[in-house]
C-alpha positions in Angstrom: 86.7 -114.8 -66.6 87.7 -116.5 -70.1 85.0 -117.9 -71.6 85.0 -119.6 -75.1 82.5 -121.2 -77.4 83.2 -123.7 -80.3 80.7 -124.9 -82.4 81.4 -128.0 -84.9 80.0 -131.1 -86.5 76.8 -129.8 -88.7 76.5 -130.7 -92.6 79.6 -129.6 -93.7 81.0 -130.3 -90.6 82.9 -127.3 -90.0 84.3 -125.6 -87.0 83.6 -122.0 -85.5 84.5 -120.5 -82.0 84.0 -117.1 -80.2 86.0 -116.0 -77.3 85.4 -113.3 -74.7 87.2 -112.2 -71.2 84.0 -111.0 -69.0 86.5 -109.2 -66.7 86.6 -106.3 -70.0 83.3 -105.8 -71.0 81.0 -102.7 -69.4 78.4 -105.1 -67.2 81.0 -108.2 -65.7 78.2 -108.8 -63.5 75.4 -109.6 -65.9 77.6 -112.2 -66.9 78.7 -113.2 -63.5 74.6 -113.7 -63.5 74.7 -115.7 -66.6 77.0 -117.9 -65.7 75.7 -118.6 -62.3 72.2 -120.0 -64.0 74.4 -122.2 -65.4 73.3 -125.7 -64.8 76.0 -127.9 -62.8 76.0 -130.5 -65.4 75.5 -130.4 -69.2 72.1 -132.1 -70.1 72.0 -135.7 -70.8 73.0 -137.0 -73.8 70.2 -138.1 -76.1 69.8 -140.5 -79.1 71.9 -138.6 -82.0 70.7 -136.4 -84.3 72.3 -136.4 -87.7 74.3 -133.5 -88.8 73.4 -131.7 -85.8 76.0 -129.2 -84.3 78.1 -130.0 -81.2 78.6 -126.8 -79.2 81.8 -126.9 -76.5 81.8 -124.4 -73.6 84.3 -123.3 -71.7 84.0 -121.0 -68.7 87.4 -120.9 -66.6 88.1 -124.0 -66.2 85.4 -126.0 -66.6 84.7 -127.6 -70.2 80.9 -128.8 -71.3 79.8 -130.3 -74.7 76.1 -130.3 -75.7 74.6 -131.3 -78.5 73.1 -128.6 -80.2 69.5 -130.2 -80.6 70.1 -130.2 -76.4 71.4 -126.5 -76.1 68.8 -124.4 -74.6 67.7 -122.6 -71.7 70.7 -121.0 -69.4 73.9 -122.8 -71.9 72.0 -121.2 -75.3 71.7 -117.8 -73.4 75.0 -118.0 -73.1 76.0 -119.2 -76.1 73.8 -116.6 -78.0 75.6 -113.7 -75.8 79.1 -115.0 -76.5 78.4 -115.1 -80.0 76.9 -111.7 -80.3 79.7 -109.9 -78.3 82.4 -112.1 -78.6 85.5 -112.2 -80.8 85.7 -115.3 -83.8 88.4 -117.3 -83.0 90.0 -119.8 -85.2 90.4 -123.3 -84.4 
């Protein structure tokens, strides 16, 4: 499974992403794990923070965009592992 992680917005507003195909990595099943604590919905959106990030996940096909005040629990685990193991993509 594809999944990829772009983070934008912030101070200087700019734009970073991480990609990763599960189906190559040693342990496909931790992150068949991860992805099944997933939440079915992204969190509700709160008041705005200013300059705060806006993280976008994709896993397959489904697209979610949190605000990054809002990213924690099962989506930052996530987001934390696809950074750390991941490759940077561009735009």
């Amino acid at each position: 499974m594809q999944i990829v992680v772009r983070r934008s917005g912030g101070f200087a507003g700019l734009s970073r992403g991480w990609r990763i195909d599960t189906d190559s990595c040693d342990d496909p099943d931790a992150w068949d794990d991860l992805v099944g604590a997933l939440p079915r919905e992204a969190p509700a959106r709160r008041q705005a923070v200013p300059d705060d990030f806006t993280w976008t996940v994709s896993v397959a096909r489904t697209t979610v965009t949190i605000p990054g005040s809002q990213l924690d629990g099962a989506w930052a685990a996530l987001v934390a592992r696809v950074r750390d193991e991941g490759e940077p993509i561009s735009r």
